[in-house]
Structures are given as C-alpha cells and as structure tokens.
MISEGU-810619 format. One record per residue (C-alpha): x, y, z; residue in three letters. Coordinates in steps of 0.5 Angstrom, whole numbers, plus 2048, in hexadecimal, padded with zeros to 3 digits. Layout:
# MISEGU-810619
XYZALA;...
END
This chain:
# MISEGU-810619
9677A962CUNK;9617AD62BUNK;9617B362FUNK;95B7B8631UNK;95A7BF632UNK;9557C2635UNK;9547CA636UNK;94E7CC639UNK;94C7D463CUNK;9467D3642UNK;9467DA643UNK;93F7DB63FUNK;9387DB641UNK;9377D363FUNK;93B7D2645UNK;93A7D764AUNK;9337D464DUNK;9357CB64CUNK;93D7CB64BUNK;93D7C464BUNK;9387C2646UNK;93A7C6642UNK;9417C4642UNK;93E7BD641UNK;93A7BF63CUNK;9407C1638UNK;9447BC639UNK;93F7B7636UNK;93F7BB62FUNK;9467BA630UNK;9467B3632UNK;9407B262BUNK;9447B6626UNK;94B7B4628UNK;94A7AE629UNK;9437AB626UNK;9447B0621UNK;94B7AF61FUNK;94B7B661FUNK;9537B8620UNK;9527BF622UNK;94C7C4623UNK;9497CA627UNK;9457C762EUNK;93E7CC62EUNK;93A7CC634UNK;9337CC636UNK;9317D3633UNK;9357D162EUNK;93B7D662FUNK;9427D362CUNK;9467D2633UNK;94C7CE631UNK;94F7C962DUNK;9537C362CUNK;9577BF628UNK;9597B7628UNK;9607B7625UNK;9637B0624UNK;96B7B1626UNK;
END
C-alpha cells in the first residue's frame, strides 16, 4: 500500500489574506509532482515562492 505525507505551515504571508487558495495552490503542486511527476518526495513552495512544507510518497 502506498501512503502520503504531507506537512504544511500556513502561518506565513501567502496564506494570511486567502487561506484557502493558498492551501489549494499547494496542494495542486503536491498532487502535480507526486503524482503526475512521479516525484516521491520534495519541498511544497508557495505563491511567493517561500518553502512551507513538504511531502513524501512511501510504498509500505
């Protein structure tokens, strides 16, 4: 079974005025790389391009 990690700090600029899109936004990167990407694991970025989490695919 595969499994995902996600870790995201929404306590920055980029999620203080639209929280919502922002965690949208991110989760779409993750969704692209991780899935689409076949990318297993990597740093999420958000809309000012400030690292503010990451995630890891592991297949247990």
């Amino acid at each position: 079974m595969s499994t995902i990690t996600i870790t995201i700090n929404m306590d920055n600029a980029a999620f203080a005025d639209d929280t919502y899109n922002e965690l949208t936004h991110v989760l779409n990167q993750v969704a692209d790389k991780a899935i689409n990407a076949k990318v297993p694991l990597g740093n999420i970025r958000d809309t000012n391009g400030n690292t503010c989490g990451k995630y890891e695919v592991s297949n247990a």
